[in-house]
Backbone as JSON, one array per atom type, in Angstrom:
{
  "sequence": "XXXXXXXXXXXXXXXXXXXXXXXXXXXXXXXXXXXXXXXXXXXXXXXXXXXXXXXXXXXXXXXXXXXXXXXXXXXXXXXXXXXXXXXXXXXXXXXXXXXXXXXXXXXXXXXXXXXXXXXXXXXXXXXXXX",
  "N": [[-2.38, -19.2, 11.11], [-5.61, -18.51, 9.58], [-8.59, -20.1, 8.3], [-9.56, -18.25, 6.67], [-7.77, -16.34, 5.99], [-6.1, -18.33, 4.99], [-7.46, -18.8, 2.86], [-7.71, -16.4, 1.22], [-5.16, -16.27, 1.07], [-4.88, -18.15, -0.94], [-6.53, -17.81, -3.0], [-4.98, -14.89, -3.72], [-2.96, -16.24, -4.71], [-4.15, -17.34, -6.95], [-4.29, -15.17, -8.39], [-6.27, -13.31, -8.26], [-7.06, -10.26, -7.02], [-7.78, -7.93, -4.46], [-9.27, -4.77, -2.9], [-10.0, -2.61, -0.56], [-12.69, 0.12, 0.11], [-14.08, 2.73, 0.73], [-15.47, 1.42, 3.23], [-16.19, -0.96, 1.24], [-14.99, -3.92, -0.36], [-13.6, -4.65, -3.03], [-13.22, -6.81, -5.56], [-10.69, -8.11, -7.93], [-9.29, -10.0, -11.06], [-6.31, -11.0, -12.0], [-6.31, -12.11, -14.2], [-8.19, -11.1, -16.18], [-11.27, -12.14, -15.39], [-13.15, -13.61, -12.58], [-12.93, -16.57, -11.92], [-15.9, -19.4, -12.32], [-15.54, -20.58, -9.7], [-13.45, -19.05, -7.44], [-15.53, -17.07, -7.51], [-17.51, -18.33, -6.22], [-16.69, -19.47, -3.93], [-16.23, -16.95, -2.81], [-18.56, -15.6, -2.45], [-19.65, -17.36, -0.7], [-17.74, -16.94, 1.39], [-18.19, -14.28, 2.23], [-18.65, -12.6, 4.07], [-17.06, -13.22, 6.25], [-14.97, -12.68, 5.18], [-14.41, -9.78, 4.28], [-14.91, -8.84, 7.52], [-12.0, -9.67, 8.15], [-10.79, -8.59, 6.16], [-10.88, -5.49, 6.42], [-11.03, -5.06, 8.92], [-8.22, -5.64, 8.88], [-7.13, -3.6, 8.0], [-7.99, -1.44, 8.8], [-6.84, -1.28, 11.56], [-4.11, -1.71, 10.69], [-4.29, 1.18, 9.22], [-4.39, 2.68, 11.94], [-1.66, 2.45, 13.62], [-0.02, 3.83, 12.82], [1.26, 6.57, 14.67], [1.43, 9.96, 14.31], [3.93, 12.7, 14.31], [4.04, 15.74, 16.68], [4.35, 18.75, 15.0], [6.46, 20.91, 13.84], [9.05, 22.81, 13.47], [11.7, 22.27, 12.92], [13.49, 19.01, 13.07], [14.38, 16.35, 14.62], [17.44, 14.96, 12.91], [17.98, 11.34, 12.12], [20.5, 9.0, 12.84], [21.53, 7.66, 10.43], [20.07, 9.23, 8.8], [21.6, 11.76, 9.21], [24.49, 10.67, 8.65], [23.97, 10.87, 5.54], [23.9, 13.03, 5.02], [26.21, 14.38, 5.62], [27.68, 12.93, 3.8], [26.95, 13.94, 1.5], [27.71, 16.13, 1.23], [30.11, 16.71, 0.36], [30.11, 15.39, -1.78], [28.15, 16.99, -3.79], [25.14, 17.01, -5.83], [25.44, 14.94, -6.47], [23.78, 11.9, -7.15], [23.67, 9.47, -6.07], [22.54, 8.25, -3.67], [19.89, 8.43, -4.28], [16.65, 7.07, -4.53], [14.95, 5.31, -6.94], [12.01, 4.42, -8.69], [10.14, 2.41, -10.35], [7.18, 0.58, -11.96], [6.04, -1.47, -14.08], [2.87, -1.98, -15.16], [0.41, -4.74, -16.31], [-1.6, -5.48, -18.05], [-5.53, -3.86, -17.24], [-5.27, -0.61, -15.44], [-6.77, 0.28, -12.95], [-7.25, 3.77, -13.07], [-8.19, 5.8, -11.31], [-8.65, 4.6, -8.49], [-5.67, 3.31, -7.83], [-4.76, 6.61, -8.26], [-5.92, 7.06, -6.13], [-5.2, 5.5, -4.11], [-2.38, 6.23, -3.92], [-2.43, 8.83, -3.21], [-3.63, 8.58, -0.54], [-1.29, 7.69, 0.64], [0.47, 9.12, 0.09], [-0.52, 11.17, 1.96], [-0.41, 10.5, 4.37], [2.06, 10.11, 4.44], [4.7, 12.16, 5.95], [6.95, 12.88, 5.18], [6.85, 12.09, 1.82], [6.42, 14.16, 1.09], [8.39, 16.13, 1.2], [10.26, 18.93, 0.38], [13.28, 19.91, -0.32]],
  "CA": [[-3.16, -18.63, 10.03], [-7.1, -19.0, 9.79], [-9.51, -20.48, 7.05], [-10.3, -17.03, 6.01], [-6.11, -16.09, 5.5], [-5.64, -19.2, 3.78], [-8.1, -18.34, 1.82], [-7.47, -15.1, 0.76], [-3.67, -16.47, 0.45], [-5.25, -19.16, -2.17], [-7.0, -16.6, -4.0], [-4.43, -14.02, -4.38], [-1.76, -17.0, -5.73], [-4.7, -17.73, -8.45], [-4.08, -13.96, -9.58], [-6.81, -12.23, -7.15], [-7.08, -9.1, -6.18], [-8.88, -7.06, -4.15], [-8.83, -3.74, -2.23], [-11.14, -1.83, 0.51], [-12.69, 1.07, -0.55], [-15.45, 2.89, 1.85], [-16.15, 0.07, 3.61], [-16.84, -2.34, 0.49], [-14.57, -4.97, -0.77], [-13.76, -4.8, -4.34], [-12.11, -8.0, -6.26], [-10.33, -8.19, -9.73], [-8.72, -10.78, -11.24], [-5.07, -10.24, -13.66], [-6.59, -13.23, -15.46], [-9.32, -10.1, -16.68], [-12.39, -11.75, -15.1], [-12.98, -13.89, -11.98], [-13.4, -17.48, -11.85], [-17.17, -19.25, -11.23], [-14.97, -21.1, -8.53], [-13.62, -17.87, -7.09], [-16.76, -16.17, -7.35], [-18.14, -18.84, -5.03], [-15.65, -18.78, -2.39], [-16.08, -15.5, -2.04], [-20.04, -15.4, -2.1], [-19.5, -18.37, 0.63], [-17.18, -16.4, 2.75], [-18.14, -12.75, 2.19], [-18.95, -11.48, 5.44], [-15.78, -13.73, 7.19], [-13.77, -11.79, 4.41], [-15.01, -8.47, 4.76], [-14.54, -8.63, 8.58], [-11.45, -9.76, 7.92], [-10.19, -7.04, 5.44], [-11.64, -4.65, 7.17], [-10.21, -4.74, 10.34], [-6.96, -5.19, 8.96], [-7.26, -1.94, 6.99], [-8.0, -0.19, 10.1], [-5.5, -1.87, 12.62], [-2.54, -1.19, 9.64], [-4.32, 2.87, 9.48], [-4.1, 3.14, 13.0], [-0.75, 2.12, 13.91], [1.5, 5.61, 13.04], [0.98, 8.22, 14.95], [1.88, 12.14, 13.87], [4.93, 13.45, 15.36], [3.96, 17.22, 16.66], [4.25, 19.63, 13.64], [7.32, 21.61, 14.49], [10.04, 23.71, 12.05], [12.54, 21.54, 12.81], [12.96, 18.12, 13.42], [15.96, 15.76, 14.62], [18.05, 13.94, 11.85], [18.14, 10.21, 12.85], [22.42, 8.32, 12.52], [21.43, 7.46, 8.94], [19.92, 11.0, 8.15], [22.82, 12.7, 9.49], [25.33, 10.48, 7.43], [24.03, 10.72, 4.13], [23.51, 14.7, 4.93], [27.33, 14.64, 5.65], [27.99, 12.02, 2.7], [25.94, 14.83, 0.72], [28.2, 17.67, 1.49], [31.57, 16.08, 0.06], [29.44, 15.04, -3.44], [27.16, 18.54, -4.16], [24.41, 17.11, -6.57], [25.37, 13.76, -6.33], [22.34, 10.47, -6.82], [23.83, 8.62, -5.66], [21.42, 7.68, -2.52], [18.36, 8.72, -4.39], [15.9, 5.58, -4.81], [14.47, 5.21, -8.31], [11.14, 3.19, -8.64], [9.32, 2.26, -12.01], [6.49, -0.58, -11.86], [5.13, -1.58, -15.34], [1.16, -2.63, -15.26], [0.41, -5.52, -17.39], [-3.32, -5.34, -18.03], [-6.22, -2.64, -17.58], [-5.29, -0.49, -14.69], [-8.13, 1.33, -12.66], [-6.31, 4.79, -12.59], [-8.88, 6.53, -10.5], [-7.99, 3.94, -7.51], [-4.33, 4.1, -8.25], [-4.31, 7.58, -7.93], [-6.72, 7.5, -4.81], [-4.06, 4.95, -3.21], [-0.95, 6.91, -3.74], [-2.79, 10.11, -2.84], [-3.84, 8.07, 0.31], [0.48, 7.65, 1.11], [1.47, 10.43, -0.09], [-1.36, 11.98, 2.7], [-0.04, 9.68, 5.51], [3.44, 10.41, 4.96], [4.94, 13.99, 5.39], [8.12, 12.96, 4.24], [6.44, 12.0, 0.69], [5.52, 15.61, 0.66], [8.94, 17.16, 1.67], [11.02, 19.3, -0.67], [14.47, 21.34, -0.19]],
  "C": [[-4.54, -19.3, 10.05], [-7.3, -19.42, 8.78], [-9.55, -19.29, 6.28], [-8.94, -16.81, 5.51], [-6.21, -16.72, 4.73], [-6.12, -19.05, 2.82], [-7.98, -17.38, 0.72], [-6.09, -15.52, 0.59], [-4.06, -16.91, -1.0], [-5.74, -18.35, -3.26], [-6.37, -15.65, -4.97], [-2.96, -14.95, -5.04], [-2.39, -17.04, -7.29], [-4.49, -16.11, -9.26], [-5.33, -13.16, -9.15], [-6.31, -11.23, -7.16], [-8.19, -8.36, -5.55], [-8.26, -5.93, -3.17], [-10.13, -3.12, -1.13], [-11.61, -0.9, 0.69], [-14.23, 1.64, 0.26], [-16.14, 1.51, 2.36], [-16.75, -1.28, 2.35], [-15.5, -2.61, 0.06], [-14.77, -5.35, -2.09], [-12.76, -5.7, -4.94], [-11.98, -7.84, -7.87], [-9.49, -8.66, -9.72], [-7.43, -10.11, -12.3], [-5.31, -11.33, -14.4], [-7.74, -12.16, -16.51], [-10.72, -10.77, -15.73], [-11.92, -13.4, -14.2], [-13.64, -15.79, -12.42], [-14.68, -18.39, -11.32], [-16.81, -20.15, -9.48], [-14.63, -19.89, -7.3], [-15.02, -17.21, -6.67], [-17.75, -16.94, -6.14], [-18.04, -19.09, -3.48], [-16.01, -17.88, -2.11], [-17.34, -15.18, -1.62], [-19.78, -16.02, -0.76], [-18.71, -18.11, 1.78], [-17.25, -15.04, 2.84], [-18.49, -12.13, 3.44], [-17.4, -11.8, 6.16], [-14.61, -12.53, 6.12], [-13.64, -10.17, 4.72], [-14.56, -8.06, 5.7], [-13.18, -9.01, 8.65], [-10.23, -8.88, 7.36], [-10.4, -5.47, 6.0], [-11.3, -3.93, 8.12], [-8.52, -4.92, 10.46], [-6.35, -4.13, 8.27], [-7.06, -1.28, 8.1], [-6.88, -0.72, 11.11], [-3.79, -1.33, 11.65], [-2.78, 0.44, 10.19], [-3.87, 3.48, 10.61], [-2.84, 3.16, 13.93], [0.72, 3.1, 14.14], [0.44, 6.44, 13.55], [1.96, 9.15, 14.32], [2.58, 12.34, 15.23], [3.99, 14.94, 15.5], [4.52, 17.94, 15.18], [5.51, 20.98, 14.6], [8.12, 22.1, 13.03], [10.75, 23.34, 11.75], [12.47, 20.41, 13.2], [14.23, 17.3, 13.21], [15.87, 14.93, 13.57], [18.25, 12.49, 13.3], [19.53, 9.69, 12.06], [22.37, 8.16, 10.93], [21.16, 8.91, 7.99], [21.13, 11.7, 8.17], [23.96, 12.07, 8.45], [25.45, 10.41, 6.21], [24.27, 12.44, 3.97], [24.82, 15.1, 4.82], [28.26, 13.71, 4.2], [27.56, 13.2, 1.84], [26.71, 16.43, 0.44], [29.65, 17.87, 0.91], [30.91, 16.2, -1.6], [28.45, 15.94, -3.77], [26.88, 17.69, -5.62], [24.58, 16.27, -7.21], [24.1, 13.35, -6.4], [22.62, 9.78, -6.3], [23.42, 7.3, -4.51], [20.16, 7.83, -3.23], [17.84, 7.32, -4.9], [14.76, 5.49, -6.04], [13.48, 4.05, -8.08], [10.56, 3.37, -9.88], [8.44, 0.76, -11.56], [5.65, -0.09, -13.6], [3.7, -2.6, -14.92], [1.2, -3.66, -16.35], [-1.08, -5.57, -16.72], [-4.27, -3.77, -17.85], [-5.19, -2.3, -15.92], [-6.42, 0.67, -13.79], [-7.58, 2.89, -12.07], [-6.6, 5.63, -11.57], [-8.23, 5.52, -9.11], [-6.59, 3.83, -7.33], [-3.68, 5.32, -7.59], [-4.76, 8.09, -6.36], [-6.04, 6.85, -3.49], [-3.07, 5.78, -3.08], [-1.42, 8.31, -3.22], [-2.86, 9.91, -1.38], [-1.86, 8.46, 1.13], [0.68, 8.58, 1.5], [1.21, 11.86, 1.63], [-0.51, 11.94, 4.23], [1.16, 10.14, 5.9], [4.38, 11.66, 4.42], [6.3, 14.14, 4.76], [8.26, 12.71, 2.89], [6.27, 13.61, 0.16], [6.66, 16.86, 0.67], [9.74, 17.49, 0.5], [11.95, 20.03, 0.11], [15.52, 21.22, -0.9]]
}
């Protein structure tokens, strides 16, 4: 791990955050506002950070490829046994995966929604219905 990691580890223990948003680098604290300690770190390493965040934004983005776009598309050993688990129990939950996250503090809903829209974009099985 580098100076710049550790850094950005140290940061996001104090209750940091930040995200990457057209090329800029936006920080917010869950304390509500940033420390003048913080704030100096980050002046003092803002380009190492930047390049940093940056390129691991894009190295993560680039990493899935897109299957071909086809009508059908093979079940993988796990698909197939819940599909056959599924056919015994008609309208069963029993597999379905329930998520809830409660916010504590402001939350910036426009980003939020511009992340999960981001996912949802990425991944076509977020998108599938039958």
């Amino acid at each position: 791990m580098n100076d710049i990691e550790l850094l950005l580890n140290r940061l996001y223990s104090q209750g940091l955050r930040y995200s990457v948003e057209n090329g800029k680098i936006l920080f917010s604290s869950l304390n509500g506002k940033l420390s003048e300690e913080q704030k100096r770190l980050i002046d003092e390493n803002r380009d190492q950070i930047k390049s940093r965040l940056i390129g691991s934004s894009e190295k993560l983005r680039s990493r899935i490829n897109p299957v071909e776009t086809t009508s059908r598309y093979m079940l993988s050993s796990a698909q197939r046994r819940l599909w056959v688990l599924s056919r015994f129990e008609r309208g069963s939950t029993a597999y379905n995966m329930l998520f809830a996250h409660r916010f504590e503090g402001s939350v910036d809903v426009a980003s939020l929604k511009r992340a999960l829209s981001a996912v949802v974009a990425r991944h076509e099985s977020l998108r599938t219905r039958f």
